[in-house]
C-alpha positions in Angstrom: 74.2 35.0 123.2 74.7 34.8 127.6 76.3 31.6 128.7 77.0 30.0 131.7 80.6 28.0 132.4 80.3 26.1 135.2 83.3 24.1 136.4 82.8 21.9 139.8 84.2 18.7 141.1 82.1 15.7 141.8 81.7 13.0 143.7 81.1 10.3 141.0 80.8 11.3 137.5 78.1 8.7 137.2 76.0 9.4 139.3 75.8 13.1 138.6 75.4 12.7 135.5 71.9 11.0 136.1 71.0 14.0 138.3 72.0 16.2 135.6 69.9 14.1 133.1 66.8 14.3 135.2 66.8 17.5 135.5 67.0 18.7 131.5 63.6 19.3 131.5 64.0 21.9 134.4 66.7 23.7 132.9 65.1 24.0 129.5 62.0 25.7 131.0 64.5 27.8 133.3 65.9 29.0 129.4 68.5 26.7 128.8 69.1 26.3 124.9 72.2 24.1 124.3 74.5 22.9 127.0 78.4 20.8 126.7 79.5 18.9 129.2 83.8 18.8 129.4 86.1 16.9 131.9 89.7 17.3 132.6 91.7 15.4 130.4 93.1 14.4 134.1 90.2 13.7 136.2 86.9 11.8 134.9 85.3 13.6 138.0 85.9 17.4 137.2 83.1 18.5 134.9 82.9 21.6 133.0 78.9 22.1 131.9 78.8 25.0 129.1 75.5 25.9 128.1 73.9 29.0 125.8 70.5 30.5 127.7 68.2 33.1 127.0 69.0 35.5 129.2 71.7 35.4 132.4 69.1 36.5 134.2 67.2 33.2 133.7 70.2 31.4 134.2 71.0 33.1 137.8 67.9 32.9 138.6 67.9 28.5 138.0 71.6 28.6 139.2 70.9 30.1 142.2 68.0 28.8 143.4 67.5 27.0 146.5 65.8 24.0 144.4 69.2 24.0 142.0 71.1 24.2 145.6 69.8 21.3 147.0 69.9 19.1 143.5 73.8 19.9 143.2 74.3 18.4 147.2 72.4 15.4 146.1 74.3 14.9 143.1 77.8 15.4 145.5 78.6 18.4 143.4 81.6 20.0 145.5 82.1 23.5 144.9 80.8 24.8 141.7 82.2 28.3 140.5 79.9 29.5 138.3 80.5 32.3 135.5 78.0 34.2 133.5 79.4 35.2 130.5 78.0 37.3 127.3 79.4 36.1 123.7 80.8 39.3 121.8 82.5 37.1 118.7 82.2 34.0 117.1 84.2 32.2 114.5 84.9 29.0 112.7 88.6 28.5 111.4 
């Protein structure tokens, strides 16, 4: 299963997170299946977004978009690093 990790800053965790929600509808036709959203246990304003996607191709592809570019200034995302990641092994303990 690809995956994307995304870990940025932001500006106000509020208010990115109503960019974020008005843009769901993007990333599931981009291929987004499932997404988490985590924050630093230290800082309410640096967000981790994990999500599964159908290919990293399609995710690049959204991620990397000039659209996605300009949405991510406009939610005062500062930032992002941005890793693609294929699962090899999953468990539950």
């Amino acid at each position: 299963m690809p995956h994307v990790l995304i870990i940025h800053d932001v500006e106000a965790y509020p208010a990115w997170k109503v960019v974020f929600d008005r843009a769901a509808e993007r990333r599931k036709r981009a291929g987004e299946i499932s997404y988490q959203l985590l924050r630093y246990d230290t800082d309410a304003n640096a967000i981790v977004h994990f999500s599964a996607w159908s290919s990293l191709e399609n995710a690049r592809r959204f991620f990397e978009s000039p659209e996605l570019v300009e949405l991510r200034t406009a939610a005062g995302v500062k930032a992002p690093h941005f890793l693609y990641l294929q699962e090899i092994e999953r468990g539950i303990l």
